[in-house]
Every structure is written in structure tokens, then in C-alpha cells.
KEKE-3310 file (N, C-alpha, C; in steps of 0.2 Angstrom, whole numbers, plus 5000, padded with zeros to 4 digits):
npx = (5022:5011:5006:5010:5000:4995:5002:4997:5001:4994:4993:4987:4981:4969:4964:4953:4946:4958:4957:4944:4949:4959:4951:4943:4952:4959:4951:4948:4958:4972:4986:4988:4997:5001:5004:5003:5007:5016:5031:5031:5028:5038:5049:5045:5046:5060:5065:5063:5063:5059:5045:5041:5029:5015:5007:5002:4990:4984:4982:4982:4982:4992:5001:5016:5022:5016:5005:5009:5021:5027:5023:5031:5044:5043:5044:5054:5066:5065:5064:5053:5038:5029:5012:4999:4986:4978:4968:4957:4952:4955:4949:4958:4961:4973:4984:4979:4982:4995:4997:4995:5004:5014:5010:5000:4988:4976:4964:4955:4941:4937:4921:4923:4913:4917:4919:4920:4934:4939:4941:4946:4962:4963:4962:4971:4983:4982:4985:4999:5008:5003:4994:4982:4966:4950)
npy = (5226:5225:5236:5230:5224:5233:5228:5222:5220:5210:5211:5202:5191:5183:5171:5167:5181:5185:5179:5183:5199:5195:5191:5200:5211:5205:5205:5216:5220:5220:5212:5202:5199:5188:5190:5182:5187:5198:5196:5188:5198:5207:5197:5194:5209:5213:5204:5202:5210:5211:5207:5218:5226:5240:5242:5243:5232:5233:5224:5228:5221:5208:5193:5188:5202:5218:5228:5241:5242:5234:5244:5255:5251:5249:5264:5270:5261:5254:5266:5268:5273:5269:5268:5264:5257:5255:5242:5238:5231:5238:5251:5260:5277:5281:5274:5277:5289:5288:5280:5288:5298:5291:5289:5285:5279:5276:5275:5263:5254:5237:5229:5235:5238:5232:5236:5251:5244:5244:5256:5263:5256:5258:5275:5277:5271:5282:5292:5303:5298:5304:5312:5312:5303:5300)
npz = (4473:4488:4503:4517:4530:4544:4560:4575:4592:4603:4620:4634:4645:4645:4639:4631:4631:4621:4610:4604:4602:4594:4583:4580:4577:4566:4557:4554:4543:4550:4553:4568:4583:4598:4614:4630:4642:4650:4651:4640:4631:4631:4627:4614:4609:4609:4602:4589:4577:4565:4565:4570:4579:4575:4584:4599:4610:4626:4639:4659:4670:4672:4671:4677:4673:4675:4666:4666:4672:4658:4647:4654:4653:4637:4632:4642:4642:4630:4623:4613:4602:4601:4598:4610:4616:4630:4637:4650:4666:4677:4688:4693:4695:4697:4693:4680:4676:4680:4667:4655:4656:4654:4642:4634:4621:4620:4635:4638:4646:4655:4654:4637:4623:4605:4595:4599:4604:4592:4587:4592:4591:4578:4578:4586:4576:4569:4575:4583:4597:4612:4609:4619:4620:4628)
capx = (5021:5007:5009:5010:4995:4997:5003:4995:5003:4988:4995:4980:4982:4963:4965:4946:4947:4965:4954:4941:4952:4964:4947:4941:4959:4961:4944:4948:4962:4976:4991:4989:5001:4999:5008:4999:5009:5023:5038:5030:5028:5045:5054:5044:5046:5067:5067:5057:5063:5057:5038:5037:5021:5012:5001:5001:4983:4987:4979:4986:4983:4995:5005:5022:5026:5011:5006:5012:5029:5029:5023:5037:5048:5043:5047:5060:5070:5067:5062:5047:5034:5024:5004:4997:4982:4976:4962:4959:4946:4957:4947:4961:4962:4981:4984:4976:4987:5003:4997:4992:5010:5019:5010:4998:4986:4969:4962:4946:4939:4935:4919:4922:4911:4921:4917:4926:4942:4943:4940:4954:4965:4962:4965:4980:4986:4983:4988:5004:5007:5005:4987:4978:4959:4947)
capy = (5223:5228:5239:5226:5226:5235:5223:5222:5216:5211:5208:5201:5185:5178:5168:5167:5186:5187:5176:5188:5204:5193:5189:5207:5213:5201:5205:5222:5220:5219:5207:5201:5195:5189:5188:5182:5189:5205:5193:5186:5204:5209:5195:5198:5217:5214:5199:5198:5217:5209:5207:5223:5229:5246:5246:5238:5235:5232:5222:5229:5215:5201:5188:5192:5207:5221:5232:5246:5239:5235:5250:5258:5247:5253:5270:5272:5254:5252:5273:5266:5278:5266:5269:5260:5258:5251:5240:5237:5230:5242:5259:5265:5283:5283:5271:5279:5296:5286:5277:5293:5302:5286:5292:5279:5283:5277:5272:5259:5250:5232:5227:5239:5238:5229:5242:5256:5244:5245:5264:5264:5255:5264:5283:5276:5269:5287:5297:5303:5296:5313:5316:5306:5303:5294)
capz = (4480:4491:4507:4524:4535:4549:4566:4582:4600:4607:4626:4636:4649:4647:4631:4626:4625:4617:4605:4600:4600:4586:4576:4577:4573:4558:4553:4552:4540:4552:4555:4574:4585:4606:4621:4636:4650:4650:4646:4632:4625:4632:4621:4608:4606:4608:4597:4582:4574:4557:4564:4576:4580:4574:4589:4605:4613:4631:4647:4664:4674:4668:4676:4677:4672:4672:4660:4666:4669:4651:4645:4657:4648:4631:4634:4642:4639:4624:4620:4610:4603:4600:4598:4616:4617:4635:4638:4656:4671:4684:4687:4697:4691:4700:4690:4673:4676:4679:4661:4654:4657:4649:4633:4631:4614:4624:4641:4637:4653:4650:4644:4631:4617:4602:4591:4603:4604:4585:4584:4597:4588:4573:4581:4590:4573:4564:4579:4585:4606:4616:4608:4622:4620:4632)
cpx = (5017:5009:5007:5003:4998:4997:5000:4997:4997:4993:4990:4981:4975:4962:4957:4944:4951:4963:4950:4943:4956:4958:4944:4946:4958:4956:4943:4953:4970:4979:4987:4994:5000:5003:5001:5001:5016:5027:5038:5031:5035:5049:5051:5047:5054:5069:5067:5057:5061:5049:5036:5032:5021:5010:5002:4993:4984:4984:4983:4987:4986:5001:5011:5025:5018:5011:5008:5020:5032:5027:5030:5044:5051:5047:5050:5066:5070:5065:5058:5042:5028:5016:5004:4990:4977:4969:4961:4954:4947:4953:4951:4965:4971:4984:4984:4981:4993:5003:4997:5000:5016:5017:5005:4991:4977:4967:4955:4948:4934:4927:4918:4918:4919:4922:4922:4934:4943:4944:4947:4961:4968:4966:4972:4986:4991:4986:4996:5005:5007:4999:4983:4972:4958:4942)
cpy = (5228:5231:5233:5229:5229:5231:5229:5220:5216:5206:5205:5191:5181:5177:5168:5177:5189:5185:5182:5194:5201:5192:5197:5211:5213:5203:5212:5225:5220:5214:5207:5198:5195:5186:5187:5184:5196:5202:5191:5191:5207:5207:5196:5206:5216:5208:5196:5205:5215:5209:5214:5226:5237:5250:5241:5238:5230:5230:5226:5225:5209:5199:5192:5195:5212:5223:5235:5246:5237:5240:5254:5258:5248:5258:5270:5266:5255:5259:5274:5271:5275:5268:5262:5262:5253:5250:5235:5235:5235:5249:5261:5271:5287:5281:5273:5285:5295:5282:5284:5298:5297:5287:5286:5285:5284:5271:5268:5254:5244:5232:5232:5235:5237:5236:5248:5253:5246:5252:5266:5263:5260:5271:5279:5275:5278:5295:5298:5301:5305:5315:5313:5308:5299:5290)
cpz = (4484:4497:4513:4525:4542:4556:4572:4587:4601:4614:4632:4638:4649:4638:4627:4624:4619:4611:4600:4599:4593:4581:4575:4573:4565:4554:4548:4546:4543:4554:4563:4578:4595:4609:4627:4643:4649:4648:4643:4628:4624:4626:4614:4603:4604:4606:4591:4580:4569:4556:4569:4575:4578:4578:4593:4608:4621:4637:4651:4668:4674:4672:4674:4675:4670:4668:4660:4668:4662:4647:4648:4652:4639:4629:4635:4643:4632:4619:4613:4610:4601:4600:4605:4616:4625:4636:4645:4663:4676:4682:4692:4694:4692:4693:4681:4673:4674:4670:4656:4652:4655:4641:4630:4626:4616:4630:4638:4644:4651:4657:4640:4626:4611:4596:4591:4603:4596:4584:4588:4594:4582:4574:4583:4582:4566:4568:4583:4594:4608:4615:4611:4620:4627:4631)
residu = (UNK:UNK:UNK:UNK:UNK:UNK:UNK:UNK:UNK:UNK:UNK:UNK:UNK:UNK:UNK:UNK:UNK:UNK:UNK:UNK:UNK:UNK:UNK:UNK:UNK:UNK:UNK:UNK:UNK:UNK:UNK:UNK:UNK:UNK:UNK:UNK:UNK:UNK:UNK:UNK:UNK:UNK:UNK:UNK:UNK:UNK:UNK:UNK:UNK:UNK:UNK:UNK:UNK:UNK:UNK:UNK:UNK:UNK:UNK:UNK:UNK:UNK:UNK:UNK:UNK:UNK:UNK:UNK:UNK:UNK:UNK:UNK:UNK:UNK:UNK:UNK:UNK:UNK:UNK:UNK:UNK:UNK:UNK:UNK:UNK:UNK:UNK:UNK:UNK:UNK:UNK:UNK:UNK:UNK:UNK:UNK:UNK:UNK:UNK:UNK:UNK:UNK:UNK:UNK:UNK:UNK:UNK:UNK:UNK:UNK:UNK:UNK:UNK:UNK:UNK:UNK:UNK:UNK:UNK:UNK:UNK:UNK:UNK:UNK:UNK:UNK:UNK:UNK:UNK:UNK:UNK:UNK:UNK:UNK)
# end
């Protein structure tokens, strides 16, 4: 039996993106899976132990519950060392430090090129949390 593909949270509230990050994922050779708001990922992540994700790649601005409350959440709820990698319209550099000191794997600022998210992905998936890039 062959080895699984590696899974993706994709968390991201604007469905026509959540669409092309899961076709670029899938294209990549990775499972996909999406939550469109923090409570979707929430039950997700402490529901479904048999499909947990690899890698989470994470909007910040999402209806009820943000990123960064679900990142919070990861860490230290569910003490998650999950690879994070955040993809995000906010340039609030408060914002990007307090993400940064939760251990996230990389900061990309949307419109990232598709390219860079996969490379993000990628590193995130091969690198241990703690080694941020930008």
C-alpha cells in the first residue's frame, strides 16, 4: 500500500479563492480539505482525527472566528504543532508578530503569486514550526 498524500486545511471565507488554492493543492499531489470560516476548521480539526490535516494554509479575516483566534486555538487548545502557513490581505505588522510568536510556518500577503503559495506549502510541509520564513 502506497504512502497517503499529504492533507491540506485550506481555511479561506471567499469560495472562488478556496476553489483555486484546492485546484492548485490537488494539482500538486495533495489531498485537500476546506473550512470556510474558524468554526468550520475548529470542528473539523477536533472531529475528524482519521482525516487530520498535515498543513493548514490559513485566511485571517474569516467570519466567525478569525485566524488568529484559530491559530491561538491550535496551539495552545489543542497544543497543535501543526505547519500554518498564513495567507492574508491584512498588512498589520502587529498582527504578523503576534502570528509569528504562535509559530506560524509562513506569512504570504494576498495577491500572492500561486506559485509562492505552493512553495509555502511545500517548506511548511518539510520544515519543522519555529523555522519562520517570509
Amino acid at each position: 500500500m502506497g504512502q497517503r498524500s499529504r492533507r491540506v486545511l485550506v481555511v479561506e471565507d471567499n469560495v472562488g479563492l478556496s476553489a483555486v488554492l484546492r485546484e492548485l493543492l490537488t494539482g500538486a499531489g495533495y489531498s485537500v480539505l476546506t473550512a470556510l470560516n474558524g468554526i468550520e476548521a475548529v470542528v473539523f480539526l477536533t472531529s475528524r482525527a482519521s482525516e487530520s490535516p498535515d498543513a493548514i494554509l490559513l485566511d485571517i479575516g474569516l467570519p466567525l472566528t478569525n485566524g488568529v483566534s484559530l491559530l491561538d486555538f491550535v496551539r495552545n487548545i489543542m497544543s497543535s504543532k501543526l505547519p500554518v502557513v498564513v495567507l492574508t490581505a491584512s498588512a498589520d505588522v502587529e498582527q504578523e508578530q503576534e502570528l509569528r510568536k504562535l509559530g506560524i510556518s509562513r506569512y504570504l500577503r494576498k495577491p500572492a503569486p500561486l506559485e509562492q503559495v505552493l512553495s509555502a506549502v511545500a517548506d511548511a510541509l518539510s520544515t519543522r514550526v519555529g523555522d519562520v520564513r517570509n
